[in-house]
DRENVEXKOL-841330 format. One record per residue (C-alpha): residue number from 1; x, y, z. Coordinates in Angstrom, 1 decimal, always signed. Example, Ala and Ser with C-alpha at 12.3 -4.5 7.8 and 13.67 -1.06 7.14 Angstrom:
BEGIN
[firo 1,[+12.3,-4.5,+7.8]]
[firo 2,[+13.7,-1.1,+7.1]]
END
This chain:
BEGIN
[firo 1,[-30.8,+57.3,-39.8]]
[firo 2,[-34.4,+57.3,-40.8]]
[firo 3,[-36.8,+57.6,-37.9]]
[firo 4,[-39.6,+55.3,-37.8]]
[firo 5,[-41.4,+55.9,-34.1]]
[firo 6,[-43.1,+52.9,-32.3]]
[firo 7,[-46.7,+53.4,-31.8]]
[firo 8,[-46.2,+54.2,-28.4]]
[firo 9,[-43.8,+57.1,-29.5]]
[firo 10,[-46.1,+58.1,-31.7]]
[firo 11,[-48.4,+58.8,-28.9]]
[firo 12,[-45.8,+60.5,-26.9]]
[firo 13,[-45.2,+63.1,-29.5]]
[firo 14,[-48.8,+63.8,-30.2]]
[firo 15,[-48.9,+64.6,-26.3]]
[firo 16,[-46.3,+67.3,-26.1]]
[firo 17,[-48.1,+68.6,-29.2]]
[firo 18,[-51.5,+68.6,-27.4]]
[firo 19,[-50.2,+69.8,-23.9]]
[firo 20,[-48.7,+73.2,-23.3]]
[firo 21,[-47.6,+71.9,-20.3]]
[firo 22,[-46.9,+68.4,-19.5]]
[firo 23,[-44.6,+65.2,-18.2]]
[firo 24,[-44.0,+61.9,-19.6]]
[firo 25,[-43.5,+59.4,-17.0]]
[firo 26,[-41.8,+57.1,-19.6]]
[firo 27,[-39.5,+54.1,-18.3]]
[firo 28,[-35.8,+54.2,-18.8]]
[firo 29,[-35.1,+53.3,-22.5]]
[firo 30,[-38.2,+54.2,-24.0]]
[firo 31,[-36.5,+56.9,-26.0]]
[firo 32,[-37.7,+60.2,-24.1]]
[firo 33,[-35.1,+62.5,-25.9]]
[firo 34,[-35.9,+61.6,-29.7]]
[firo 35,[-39.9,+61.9,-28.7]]
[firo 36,[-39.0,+65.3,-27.1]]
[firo 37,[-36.8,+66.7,-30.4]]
[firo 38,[-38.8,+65.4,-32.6]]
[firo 39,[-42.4,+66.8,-31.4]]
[firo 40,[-40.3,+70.3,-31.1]]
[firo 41,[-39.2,+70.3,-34.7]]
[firo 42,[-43.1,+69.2,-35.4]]
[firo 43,[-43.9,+72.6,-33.5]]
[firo 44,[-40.8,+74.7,-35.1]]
[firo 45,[-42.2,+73.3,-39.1]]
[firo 46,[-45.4,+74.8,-37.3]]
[firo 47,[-44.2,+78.2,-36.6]]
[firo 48,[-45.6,+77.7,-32.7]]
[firo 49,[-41.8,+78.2,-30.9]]
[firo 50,[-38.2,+78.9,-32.6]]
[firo 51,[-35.9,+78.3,-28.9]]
[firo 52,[-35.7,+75.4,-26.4]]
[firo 53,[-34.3,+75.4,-23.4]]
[firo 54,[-33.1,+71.7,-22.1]]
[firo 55,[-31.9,+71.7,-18.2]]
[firo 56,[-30.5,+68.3,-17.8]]
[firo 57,[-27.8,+66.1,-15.9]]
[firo 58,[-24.4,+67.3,-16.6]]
[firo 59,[-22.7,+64.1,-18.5]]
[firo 60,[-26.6,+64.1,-20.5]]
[firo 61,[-26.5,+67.7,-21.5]]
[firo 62,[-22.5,+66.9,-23.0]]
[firo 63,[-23.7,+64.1,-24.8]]
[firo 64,[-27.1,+63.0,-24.9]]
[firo 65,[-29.0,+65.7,-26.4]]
[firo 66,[-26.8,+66.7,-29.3]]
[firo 67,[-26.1,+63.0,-30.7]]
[firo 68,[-29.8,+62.2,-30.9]]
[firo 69,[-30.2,+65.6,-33.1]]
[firo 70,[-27.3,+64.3,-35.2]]
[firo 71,[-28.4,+60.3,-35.3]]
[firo 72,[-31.8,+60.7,-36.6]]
[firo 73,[-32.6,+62.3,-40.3]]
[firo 74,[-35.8,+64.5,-39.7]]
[firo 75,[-33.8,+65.9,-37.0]]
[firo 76,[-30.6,+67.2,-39.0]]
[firo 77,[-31.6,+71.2,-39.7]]
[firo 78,[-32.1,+71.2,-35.6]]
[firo 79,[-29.3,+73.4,-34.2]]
[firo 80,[-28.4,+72.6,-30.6]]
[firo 81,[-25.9,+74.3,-28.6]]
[firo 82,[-24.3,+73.1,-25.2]]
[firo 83,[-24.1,+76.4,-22.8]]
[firo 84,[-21.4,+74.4,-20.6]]
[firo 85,[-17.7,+75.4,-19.6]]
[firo 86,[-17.1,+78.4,-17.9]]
[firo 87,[-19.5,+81.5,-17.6]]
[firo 88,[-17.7,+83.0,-20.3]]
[firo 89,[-18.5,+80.1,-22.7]]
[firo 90,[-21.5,+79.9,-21.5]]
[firo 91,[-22.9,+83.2,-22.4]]
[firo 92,[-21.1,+82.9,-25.9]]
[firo 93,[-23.5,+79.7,-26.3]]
[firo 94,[-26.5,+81.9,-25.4]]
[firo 95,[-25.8,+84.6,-27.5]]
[firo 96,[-25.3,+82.1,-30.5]]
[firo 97,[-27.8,+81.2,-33.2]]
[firo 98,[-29.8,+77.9,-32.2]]
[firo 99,[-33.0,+76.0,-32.0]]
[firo 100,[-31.9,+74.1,-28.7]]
[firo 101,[-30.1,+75.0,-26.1]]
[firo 102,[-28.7,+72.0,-23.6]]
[firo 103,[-27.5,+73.5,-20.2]]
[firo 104,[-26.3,+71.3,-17.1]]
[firo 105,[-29.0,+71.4,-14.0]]
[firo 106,[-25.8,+72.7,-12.1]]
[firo 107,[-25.8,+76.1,-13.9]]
[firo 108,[-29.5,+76.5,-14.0]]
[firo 109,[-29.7,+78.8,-11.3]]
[firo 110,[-26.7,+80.6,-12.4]]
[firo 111,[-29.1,+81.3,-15.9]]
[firo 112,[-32.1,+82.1,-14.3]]
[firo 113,[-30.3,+84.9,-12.3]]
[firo 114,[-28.7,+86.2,-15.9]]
[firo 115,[-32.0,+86.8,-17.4]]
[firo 116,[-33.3,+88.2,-14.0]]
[firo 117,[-36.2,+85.5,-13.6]]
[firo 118,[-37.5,+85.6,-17.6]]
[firo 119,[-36.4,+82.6,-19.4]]
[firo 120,[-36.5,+84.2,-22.7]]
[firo 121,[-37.3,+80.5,-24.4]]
[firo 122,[-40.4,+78.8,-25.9]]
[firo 123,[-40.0,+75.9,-24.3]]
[firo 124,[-38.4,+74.7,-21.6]]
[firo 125,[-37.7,+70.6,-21.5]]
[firo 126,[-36.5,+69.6,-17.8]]
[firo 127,[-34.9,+66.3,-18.0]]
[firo 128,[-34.9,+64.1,-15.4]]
[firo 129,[-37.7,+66.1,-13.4]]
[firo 130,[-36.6,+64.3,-10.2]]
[firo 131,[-33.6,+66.4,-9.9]]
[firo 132,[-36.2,+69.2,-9.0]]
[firo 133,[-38.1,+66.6,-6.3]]
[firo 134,[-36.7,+68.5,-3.6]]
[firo 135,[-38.9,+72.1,-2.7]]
[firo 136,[-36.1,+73.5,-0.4]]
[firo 137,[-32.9,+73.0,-3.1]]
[firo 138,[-32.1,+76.4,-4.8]]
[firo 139,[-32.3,+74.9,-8.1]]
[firo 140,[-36.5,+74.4,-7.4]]
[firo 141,[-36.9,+78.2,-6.4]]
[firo 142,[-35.0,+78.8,-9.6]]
[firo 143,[-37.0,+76.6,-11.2]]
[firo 144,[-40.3,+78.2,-9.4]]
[firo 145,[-39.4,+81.7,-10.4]]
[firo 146,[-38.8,+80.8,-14.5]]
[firo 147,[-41.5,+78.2,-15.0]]
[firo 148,[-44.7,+81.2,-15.4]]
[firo 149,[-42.3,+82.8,-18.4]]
[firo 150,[-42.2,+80.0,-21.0]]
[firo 151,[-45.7,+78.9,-22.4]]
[firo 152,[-44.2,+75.4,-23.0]]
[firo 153,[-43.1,+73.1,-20.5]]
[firo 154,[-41.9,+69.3,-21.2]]
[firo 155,[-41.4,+67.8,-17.8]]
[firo 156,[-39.1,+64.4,-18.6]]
[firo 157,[-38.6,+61.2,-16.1]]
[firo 158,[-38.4,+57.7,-15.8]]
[firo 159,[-39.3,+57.1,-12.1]]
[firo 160,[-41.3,+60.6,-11.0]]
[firo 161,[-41.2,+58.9,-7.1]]
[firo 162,[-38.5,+57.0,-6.6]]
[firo 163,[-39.4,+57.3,-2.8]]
[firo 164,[-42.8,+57.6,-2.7]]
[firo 165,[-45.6,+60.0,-4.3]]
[firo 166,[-44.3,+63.1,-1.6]]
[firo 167,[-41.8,+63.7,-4.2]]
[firo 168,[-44.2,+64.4,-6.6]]
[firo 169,[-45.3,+67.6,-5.5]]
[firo 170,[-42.1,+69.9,-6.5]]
[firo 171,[-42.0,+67.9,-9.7]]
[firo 172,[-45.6,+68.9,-11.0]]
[firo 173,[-45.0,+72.7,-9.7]]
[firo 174,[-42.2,+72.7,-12.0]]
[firo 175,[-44.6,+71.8,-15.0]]
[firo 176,[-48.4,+73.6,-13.9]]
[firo 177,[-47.1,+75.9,-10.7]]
[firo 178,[-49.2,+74.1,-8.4]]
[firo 179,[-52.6,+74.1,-10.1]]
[firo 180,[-52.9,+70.1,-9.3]]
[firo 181,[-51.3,+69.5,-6.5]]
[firo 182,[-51.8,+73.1,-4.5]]
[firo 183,[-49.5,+76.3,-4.0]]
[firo 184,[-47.3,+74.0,-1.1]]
[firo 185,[-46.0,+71.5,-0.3]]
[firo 186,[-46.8,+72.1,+3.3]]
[firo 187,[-51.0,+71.8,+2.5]]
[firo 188,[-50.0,+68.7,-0.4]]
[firo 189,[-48.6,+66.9,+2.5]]
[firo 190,[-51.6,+67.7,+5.3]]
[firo 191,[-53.6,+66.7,+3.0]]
[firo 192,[-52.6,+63.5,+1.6]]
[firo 193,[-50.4,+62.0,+3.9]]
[firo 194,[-49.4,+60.5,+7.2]]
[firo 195,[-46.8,+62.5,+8.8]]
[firo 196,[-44.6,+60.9,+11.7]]
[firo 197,[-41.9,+63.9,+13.2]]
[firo 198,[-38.9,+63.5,+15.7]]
[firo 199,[-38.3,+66.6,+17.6]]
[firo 200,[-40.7,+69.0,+15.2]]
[firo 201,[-39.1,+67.8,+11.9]]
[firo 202,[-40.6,+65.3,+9.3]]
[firo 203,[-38.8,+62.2,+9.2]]
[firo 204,[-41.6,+59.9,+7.0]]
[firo 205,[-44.5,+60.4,+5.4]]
[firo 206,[-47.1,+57.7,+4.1]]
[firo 207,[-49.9,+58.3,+1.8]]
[firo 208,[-53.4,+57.9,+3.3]]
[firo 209,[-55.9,+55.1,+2.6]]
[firo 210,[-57.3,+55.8,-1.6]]
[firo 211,[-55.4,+59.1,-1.6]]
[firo 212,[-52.5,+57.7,-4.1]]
[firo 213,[-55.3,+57.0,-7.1]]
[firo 214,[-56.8,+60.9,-6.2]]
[firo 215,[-53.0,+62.1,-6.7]]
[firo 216,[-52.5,+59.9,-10.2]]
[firo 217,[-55.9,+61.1,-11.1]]
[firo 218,[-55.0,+64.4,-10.6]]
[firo 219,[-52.2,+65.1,-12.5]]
[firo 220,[-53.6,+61.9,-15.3]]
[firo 221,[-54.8,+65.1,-17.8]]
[firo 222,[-51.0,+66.2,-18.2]]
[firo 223,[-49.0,+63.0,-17.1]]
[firo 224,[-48.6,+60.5,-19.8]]
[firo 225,[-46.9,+57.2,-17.9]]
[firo 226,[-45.6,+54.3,-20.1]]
[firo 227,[-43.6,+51.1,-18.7]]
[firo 228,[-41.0,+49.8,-20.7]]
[firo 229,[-42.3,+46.4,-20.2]]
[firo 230,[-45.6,+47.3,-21.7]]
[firo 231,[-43.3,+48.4,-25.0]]
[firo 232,[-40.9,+47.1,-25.5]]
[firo 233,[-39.4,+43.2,-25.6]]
[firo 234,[-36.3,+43.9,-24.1]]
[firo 235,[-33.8,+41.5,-23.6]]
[firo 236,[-33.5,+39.5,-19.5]]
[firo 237,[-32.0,+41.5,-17.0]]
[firo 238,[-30.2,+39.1,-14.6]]
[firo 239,[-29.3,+40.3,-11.3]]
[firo 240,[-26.3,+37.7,-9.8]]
[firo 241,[-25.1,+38.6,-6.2]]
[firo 242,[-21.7,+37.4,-5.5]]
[firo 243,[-21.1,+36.6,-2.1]]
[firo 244,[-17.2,+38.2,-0.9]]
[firo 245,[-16.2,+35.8,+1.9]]
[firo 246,[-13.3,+37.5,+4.2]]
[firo 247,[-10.6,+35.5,+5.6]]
[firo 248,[-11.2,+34.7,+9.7]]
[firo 249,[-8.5,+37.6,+10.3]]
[firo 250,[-9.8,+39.9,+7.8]]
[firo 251,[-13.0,+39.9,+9.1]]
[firo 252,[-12.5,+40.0,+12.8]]
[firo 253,[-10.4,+43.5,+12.0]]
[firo 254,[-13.7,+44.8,+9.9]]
[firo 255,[-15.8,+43.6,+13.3]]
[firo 256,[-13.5,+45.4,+15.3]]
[firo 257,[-13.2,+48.6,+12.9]]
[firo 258,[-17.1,+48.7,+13.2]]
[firo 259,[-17.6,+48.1,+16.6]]
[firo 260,[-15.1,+51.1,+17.2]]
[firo 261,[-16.7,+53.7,+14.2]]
[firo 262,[-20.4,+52.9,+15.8]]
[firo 263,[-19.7,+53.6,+19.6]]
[firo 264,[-17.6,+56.7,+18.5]]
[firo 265,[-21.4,+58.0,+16.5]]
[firo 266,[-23.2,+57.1,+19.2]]
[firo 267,[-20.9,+59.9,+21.6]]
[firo 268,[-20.4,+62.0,+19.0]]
[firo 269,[-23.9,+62.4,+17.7]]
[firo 270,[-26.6,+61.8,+20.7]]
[firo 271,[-29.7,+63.9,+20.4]]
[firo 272,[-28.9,+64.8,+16.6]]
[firo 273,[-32.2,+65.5,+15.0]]
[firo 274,[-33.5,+62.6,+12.0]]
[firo 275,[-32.6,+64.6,+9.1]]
[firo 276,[-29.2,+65.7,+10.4]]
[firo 277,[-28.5,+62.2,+12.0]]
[firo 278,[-29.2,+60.6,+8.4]]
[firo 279,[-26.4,+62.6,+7.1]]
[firo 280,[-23.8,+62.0,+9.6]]
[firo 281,[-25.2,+57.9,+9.7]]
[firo 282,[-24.1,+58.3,+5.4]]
[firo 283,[-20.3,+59.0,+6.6]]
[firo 284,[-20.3,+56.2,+8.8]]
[firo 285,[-21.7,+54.2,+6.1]]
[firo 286,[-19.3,+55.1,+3.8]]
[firo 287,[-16.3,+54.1,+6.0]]
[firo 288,[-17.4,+50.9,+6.7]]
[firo 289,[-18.1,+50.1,+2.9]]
[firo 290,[-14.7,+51.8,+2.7]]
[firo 291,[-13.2,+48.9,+4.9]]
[firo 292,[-15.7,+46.6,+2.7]]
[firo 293,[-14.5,+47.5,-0.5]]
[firo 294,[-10.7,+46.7,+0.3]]
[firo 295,[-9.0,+50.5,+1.4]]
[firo 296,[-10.2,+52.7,+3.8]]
[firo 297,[-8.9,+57.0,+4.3]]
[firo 298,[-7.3,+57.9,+7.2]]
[firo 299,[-8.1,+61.6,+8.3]]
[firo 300,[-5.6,+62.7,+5.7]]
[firo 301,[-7.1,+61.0,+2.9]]
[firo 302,[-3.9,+58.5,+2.9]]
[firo 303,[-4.7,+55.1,+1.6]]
[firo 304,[-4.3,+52.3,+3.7]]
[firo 305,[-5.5,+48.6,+1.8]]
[firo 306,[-7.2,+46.5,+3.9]]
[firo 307,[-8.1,+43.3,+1.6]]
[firo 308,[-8.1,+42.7,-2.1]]
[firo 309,[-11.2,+39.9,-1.8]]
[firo 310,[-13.7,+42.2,-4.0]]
[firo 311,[-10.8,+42.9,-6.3]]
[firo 312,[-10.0,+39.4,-6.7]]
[firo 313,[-13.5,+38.2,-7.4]]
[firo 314,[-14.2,+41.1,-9.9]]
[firo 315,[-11.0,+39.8,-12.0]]
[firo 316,[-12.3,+36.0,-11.9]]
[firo 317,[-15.9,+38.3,-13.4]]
[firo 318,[-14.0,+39.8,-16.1]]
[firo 319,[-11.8,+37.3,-17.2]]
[firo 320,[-15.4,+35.1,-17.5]]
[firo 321,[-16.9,+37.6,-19.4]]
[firo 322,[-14.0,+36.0,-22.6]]
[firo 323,[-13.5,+39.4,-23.8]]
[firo 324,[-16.8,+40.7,-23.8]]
[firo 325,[-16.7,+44.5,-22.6]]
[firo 326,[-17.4,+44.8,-18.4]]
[firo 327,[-19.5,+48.3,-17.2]]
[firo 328,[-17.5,+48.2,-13.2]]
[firo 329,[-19.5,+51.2,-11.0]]
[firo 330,[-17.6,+52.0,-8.2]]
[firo 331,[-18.0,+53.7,-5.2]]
[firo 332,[-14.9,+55.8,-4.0]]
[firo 333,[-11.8,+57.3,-5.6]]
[firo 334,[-9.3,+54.8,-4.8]]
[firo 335,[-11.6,+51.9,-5.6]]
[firo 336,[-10.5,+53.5,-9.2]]
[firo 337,[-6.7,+53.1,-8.9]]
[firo 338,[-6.9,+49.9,-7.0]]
[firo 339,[-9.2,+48.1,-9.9]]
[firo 340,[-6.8,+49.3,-12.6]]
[firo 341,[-3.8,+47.9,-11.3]]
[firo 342,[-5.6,+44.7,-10.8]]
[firo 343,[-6.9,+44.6,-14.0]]
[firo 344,[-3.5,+45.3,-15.7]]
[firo 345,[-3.2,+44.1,-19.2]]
[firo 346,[-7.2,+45.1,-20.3]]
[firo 347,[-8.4,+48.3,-21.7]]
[firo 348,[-9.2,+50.3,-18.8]]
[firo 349,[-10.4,+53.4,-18.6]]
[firo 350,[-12.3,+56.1,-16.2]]
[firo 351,[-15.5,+57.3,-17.7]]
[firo 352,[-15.0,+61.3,-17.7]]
[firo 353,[-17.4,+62.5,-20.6]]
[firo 354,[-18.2,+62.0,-24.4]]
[firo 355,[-14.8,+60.7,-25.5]]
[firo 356,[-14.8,+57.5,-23.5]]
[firo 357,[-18.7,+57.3,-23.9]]
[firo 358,[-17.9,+57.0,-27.8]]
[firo 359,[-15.0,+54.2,-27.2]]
[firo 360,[-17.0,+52.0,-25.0]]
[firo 361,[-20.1,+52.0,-27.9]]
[firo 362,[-17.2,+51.2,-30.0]]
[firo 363,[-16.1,+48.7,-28.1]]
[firo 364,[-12.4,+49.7,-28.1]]
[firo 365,[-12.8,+49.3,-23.8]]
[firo 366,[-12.7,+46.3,-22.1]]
[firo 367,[-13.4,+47.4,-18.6]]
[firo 368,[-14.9,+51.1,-18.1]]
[firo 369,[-15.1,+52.5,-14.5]]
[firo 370,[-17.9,+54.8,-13.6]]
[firo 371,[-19.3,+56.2,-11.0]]
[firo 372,[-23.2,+55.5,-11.2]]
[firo 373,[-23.9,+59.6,-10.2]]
[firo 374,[-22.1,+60.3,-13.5]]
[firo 375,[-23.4,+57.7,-15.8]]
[firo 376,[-27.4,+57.0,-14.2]]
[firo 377,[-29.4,+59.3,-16.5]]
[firo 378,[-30.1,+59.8,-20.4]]
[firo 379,[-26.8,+58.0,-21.5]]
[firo 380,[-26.8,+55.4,-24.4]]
[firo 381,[-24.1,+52.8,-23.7]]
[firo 382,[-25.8,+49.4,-24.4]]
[firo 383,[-24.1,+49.6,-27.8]]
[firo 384,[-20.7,+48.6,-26.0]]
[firo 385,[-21.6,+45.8,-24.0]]
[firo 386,[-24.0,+44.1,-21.5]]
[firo 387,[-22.0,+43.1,-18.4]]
[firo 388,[-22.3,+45.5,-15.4]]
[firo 389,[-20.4,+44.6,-12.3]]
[firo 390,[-21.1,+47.1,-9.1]]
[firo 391,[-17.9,+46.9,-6.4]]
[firo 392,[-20.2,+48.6,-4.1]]
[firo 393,[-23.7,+49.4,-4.5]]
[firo 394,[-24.4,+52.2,-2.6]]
[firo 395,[-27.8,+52.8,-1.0]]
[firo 396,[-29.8,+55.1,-4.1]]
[firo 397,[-31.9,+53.0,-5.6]]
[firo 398,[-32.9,+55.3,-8.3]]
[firo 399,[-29.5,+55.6,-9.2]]
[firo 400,[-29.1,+51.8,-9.2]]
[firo 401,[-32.1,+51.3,-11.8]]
[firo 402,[-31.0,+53.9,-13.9]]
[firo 403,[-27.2,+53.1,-13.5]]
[firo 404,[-28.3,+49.2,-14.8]]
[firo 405,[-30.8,+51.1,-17.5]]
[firo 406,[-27.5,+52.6,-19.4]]
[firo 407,[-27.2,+48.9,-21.2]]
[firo 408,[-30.6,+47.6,-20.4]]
[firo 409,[-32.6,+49.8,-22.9]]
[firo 410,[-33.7,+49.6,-26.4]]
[firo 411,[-31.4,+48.1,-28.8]]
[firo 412,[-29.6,+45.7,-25.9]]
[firo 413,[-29.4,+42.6,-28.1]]
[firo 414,[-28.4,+40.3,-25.5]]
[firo 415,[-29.8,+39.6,-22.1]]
[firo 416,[-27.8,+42.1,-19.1]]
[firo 417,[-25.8,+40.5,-16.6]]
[firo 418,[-25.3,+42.4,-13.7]]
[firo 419,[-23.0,+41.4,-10.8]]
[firo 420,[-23.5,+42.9,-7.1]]
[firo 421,[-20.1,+42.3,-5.2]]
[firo 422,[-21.5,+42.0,-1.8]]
[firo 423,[-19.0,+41.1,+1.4]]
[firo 424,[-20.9,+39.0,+3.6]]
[firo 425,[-21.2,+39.9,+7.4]]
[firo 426,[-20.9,+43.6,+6.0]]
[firo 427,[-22.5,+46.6,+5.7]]
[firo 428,[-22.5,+45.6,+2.0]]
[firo 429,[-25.6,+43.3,+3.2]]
[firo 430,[-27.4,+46.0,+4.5]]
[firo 431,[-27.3,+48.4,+1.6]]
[firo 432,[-28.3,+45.4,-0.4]]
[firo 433,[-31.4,+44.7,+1.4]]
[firo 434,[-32.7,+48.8,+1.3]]
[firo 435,[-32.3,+48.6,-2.4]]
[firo 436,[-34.4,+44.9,-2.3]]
[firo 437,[-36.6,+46.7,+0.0]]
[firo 438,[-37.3,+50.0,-1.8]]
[firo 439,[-36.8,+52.2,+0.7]]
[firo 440,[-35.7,+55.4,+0.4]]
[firo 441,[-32.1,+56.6,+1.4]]
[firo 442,[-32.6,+58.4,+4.7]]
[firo 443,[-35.0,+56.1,+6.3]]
[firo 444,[-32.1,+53.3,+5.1]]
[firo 445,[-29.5,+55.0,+6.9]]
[firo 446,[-31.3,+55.7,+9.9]]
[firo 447,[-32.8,+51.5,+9.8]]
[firo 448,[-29.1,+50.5,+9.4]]
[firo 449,[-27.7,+52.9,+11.9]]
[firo 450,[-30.6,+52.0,+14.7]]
[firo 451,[-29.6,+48.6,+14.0]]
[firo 452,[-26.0,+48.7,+14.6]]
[firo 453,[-26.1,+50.8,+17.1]]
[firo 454,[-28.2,+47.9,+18.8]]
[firo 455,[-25.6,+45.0,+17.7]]
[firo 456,[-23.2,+46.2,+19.4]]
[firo 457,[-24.8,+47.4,+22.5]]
[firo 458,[-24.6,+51.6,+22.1]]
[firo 459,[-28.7,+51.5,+22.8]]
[firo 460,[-31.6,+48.7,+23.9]]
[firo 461,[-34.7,+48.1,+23.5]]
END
């Protein structure tokens, strides 16, 4: 296929050309990997770099990388290699001839420690810089070590602060090692923001008064930000929330089942410090959207099926849809085998890599589960179909956005339904209104958690 860049491309591509070291901040479906390939092969012709190192998502770095190389024409005498599988194949992948080399984010700090700290690369193109966000993850030091040994860094992302600017700090490190935004994250945060703490550890932190434009401008020489709505004239995106009414009985056992799983926290998990009592308040989320979604695990993971209203209701969706193909993002394993016995008789199938990303685009799949941590970032499926269904929706909002993004990006040519199965009088609600409301996970779980715990009488006011 013959590439013919939009404008807005074209001034993409002459940024990584101009910028050693830079990020585009460009919206979900604006075409970030065929910019990125196609300003290296400008700088290859050039004689500038000869290898490229892409750290990416896992199912992106299987798929995404190598089929834009092979879709567009200018890009055919590009050789890209995926260093994935086991250690052994991936060093084989290394030591092979190439131009491009697509690694998983997961084995980055595995290659880092193989080349002793010297990426011995060009460039290095980190996509989906918000999977570095996070200064105390190994894959950051990793990151923080290599960056000063490759003279070219391409910095990739839709949404660089998905829970506020705070996150941007790591991010830029990874692209100019703190000349913008300072040598740590410690000083970034004293000097910019409002810091609230619960027994000496940060729990939230809000920009000062004017201090968001001085960050923007800061990082505006190496940052190019584009919208998709500026761009491009994509197709509506209709959001439909369908309300899951449980019978009388049904939901006085979920009342009960709550009632018992928040007064057993509250024992077991007085005096926990914010961060910590996030992450136990995300298990007790999970079993009450557990109960919410139809099936809940005993301590044995046995299956015990509770209702089948969600399952119901998403069968009356697809059967609706009259045959068009249905993207269904679940939460939990046995939400998987519980869906495809419902929907017995349809094309079903589990979304596990390339293979089943090539049937759905082909439209040989009627309904295609998918977990949205597996399918949120880089992949192209809006060939296959523009109905999304989520039978729970977790409480990420990044990965909701980019999740919906997979068929709500350039070349969608019809407008994208998606369905929210929400059970009313649920915890379902409340992970529906922190998505509404923006907010990011941990200050969701510990809202939801303080206010349960206050329902049903474990604290006061």
């Amino acid at each position: 296929m013959i590439y013919k860049p939009y404008e807005y491309q074209k001034t993409a591509i002459q940024w990584i050309l101009k910028h050693n070291r830079c990020g585009l901040f460009l919206d979900m479906g604006l075409g970030k990997s065929s910019i990125t390939l196609t300003a290296i092969q400008k700088l290859m012709d050039d004689c500038e770099v000869s290898r490229t190192l892409v750290v990416a998502p896992k199912k992106v770095a299987e798929t995404t990388w190598t089929t834009e190389a092979e879709k567009w024409e200018h890009l055919k005498a590009l050789r890209v290699v995926k260093v994935m599988g086991t250690e052994k194949q991936r060093k084989l992948a290394l030591a092979s001839k190439a131009d491009v080399y697509v690694i998983g984010r997961d084995s980055f700090v595995w290659l880092v420690g193989l080349y002793g700290g010297n990426l011995p690369f060009d460039v290095l193109v980190i996509d989906e810089l918000t999977s570095f966000k996070s200064s105390k993850s190994n894959r950051f030091k990793a990151m923080r070590m290599a960056t000063p040994t490759v003279s070219r860094v391409i910095g990739l992302t839709g949404t660089p602060a998905p829970n506020g600017l705070i996150d941007l700090w790591a991010q830029m490190y990874c692209i100019d090692m703190g000349a913008r935004l300072g040598k740590s994250v410690t000083k970034y945060r004293e000097t910019y923001f409002e810091t609230y703490q619960r027994n000496n550890i940060v729990i939230r932190c809000d920009v000062k008064k004017g201090c968001d434009e001085i960050i923007r401008s800061k990082i505006a020489d190496i940052c190019l930000s584009m919208q998709a709505k500026d761009y491009l004239q994509l197709p509506d995106l209709l959001t439909h929330t369908v309300k899951v009414q449980l019978t009388p009985s049904v939901m006085a056992a979920y009342t009960k089942f709550e009632k018992e799983k928040v007064l057993e926290f509250q024992e077991e998990h007085t005096g926990e410090a914010a961060n910590i009592l996030a992450n136990s308040a995300a298990g007790l989320m999970n079993k009450l959207s557990q109960f919410a979604n139809g099936a809940i695990y005993d301590e044995d993971r046995n299956v015990h099926e509770v209702h089948d209203e969600k399952l119901d209701r998403l069968a009356e969706i697809i059967e609706a849809a009259n045959g068009n193909s249905v993207l269904v993002f679940y939460q939990f394993k046995h939400d998987i085998d519980r869906i495809a016995k419902k929907l017995k008789g349809y094309r079903v199938k589990v979304y596990q890599g390339e293979a089943e990303l090539k049937e759905w685009n082909a439209g040989k799949i009627d309904v295609l589960l998918a977990h949205p941590a597996s399918t949120a970032f880089g992949l192209n499926m809006q060939a296959g179909g523009h109905y999304i269904v989520w039978y729970g929706t977790g409480w990420n909002l990044e990965l909701y956005q980019q999740a919906n993004a997979r068929l709500h990006r350039q070349g969608q040519q019809y407008p994208v339904h998606v369905y929210k199965l929400v059970c009313a009088n649920t915890v379902d609600e409340r992970a529906e209104a922190a998505l509404d409301n923006k907010k990011g996970v941990q200050q969701s779980l510990l809202d939801s958690l303080n206010y349960l715990l206050r329902k049903h009488g474990a604290i006061t006011d």
